[in-house]
C-alpha positions in Angstrom: 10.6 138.4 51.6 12.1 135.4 50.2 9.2 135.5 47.1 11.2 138.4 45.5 14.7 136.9 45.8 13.4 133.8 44.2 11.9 136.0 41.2 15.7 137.6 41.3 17.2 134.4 41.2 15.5 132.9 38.3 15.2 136.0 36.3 19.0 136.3 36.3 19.5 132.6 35.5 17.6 133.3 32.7 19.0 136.2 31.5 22.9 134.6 32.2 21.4 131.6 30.4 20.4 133.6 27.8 23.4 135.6 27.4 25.6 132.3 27.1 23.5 130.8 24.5 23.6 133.8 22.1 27.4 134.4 23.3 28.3 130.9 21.5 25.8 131.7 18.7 27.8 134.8 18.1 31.3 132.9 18.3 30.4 130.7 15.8 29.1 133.3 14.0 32.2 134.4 13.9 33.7 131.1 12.9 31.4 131.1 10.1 32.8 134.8 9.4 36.4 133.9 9.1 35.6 130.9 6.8 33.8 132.9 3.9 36.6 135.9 4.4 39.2 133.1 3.7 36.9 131.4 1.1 36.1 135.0 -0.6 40.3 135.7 -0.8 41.3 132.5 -2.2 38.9 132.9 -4.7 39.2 136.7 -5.3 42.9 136.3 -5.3 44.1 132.8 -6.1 41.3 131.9 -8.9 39.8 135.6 -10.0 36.6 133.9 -9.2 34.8 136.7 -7.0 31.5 135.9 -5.5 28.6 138.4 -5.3 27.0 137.6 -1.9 29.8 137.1 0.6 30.5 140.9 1.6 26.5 140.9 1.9 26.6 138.0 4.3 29.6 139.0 5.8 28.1 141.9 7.2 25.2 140.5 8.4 27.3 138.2 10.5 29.4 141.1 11.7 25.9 142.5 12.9 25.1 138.8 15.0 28.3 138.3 16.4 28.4 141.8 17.5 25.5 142.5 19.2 25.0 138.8 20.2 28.2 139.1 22.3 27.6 142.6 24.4 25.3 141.2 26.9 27.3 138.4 28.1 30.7 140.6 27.6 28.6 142.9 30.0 27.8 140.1 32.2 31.6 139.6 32.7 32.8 142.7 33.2 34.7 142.8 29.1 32.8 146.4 28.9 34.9 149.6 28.8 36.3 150.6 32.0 38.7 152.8 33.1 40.3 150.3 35.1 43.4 152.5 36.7 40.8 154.8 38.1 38.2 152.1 39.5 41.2 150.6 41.4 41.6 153.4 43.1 38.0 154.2 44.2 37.0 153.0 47.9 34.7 150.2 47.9 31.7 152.6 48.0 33.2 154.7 45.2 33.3 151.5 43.2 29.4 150.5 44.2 28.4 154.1 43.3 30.5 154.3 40.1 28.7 150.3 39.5 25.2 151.8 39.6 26.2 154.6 37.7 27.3 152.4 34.9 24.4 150.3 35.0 22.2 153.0 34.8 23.9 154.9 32.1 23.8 151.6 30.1 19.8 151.2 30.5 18.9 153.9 29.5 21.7 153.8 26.7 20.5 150.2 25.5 16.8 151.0 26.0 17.2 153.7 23.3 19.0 151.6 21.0 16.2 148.5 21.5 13.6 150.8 20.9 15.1 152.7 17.9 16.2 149.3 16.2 12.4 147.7 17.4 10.8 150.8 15.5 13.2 150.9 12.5 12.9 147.0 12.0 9.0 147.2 12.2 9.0 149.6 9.4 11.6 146.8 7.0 8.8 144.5 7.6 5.5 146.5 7.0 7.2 148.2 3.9 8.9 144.5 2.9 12.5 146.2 2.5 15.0 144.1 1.0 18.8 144.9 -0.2 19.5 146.3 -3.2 21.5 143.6 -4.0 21.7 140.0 -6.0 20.5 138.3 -2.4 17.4 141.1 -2.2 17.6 139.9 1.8 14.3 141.5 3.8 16.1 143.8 5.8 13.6 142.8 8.7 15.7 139.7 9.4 19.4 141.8 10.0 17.6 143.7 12.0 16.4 141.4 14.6 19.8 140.3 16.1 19.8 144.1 16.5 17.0 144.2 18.7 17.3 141.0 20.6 21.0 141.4 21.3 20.2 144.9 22.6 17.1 143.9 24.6 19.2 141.3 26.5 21.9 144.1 27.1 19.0 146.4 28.9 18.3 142.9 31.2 21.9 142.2 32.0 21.9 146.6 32.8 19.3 145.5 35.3 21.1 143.3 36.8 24.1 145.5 37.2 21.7 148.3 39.1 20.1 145.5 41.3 23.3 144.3 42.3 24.8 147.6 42.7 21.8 149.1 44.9 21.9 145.9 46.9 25.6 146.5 47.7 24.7 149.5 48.6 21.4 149.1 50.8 23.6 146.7 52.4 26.4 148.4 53.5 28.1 145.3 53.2 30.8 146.5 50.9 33.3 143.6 51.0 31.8 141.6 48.1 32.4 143.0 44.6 28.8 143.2 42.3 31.1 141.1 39.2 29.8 138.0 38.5 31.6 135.4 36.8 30.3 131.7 35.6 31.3 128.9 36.8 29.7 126.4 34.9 26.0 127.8 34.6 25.8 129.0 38.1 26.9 132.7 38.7 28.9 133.4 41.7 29.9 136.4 43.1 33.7 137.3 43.4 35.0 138.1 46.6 37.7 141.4 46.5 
């Protein structure tokens, strides 16, 4: 039975791998962001020079950083919880409220993948572009889109793997969150 934990093993390297990667594309997305927001107001403000394209870019960056980040803020735990509550549950309250999550969040995440794979298949075959000075296929915005939300249903996975393992187990004392240390993932002890 050690064939299927292997498959386990690399299939959630790759996916934390994965999520790190885009998780620093997104951040310096978001560098890149803040520089033409501060370039766009000195110019707006300081030398009444507007320019045409950066609120069009601007979004599209907003778009990358956004949905290049979820994954790997799922993969730490940065999601929405209800943290007072989740204290509180016993440590089979907190597997079953885990799995819960992760379940809710596939089937969330594969709806959004699917509906975002669909709508930016049309962009392409009809070659949308903005109506703008840019005229940007909208093919290309969409495909952060869809890969950011694809590696979301992989890390939702993950979080149902680990729950139902915890739970199969009966070994309750270890938590499901994973945090990196370095590249390696390593579970934290409660």
């Amino acid at each position: 039975m050690t064939e299927p934990r292997l498959k386990m093993a690399l299939f959630r390297r790759l996916v934390y791998g994965t999520n790190g990667a885009m998780a620093i594309i997104g951040g310096a997305g978001a560098l890149i962001l803040v520089a033409l927001t501060t370039m766009e107001v000195v110019k707006r403000y300081f030398l009444n020079m507007p320019t045409a394209w950066v609120l069009e870019i601007s979004e599209y960056f907003i778009i990358l950083v956004a949905f290049f980040g979820m994954a790997y803020a799922l993969q730490v735990g940065a999601h929405v919880m209800v943290d007072i509550i989740y204290r509180r549950y016993p440590r089979l309250g907190k597997r079953t409220a885990d799995l819960i999550v992760g379940v809710l969040s596939l089937v969330f995440w594969a709806l959004l993948t699917g509906t975002a794979l669909r709508q930016s298949l049309i962009y392409l075959e009809r070659n949308a572009r903005s109506e703008t000075l840019l005229a940007v296929p909208q093919f290309y915005p969409m495909l952060p889109i869809v890969v950011g939300s694809l590696f979301c249903c992989f890390q939702a996975l993950l979080m149902i793997y680990d729950a139902v393992a915890s739970l199969r187990s009966g070994d309750l004392g270890e938590s499901t969150e994973v945090e990196m240390e370095g590249s390696s993932p390593r579970k934290v002890v409660e």
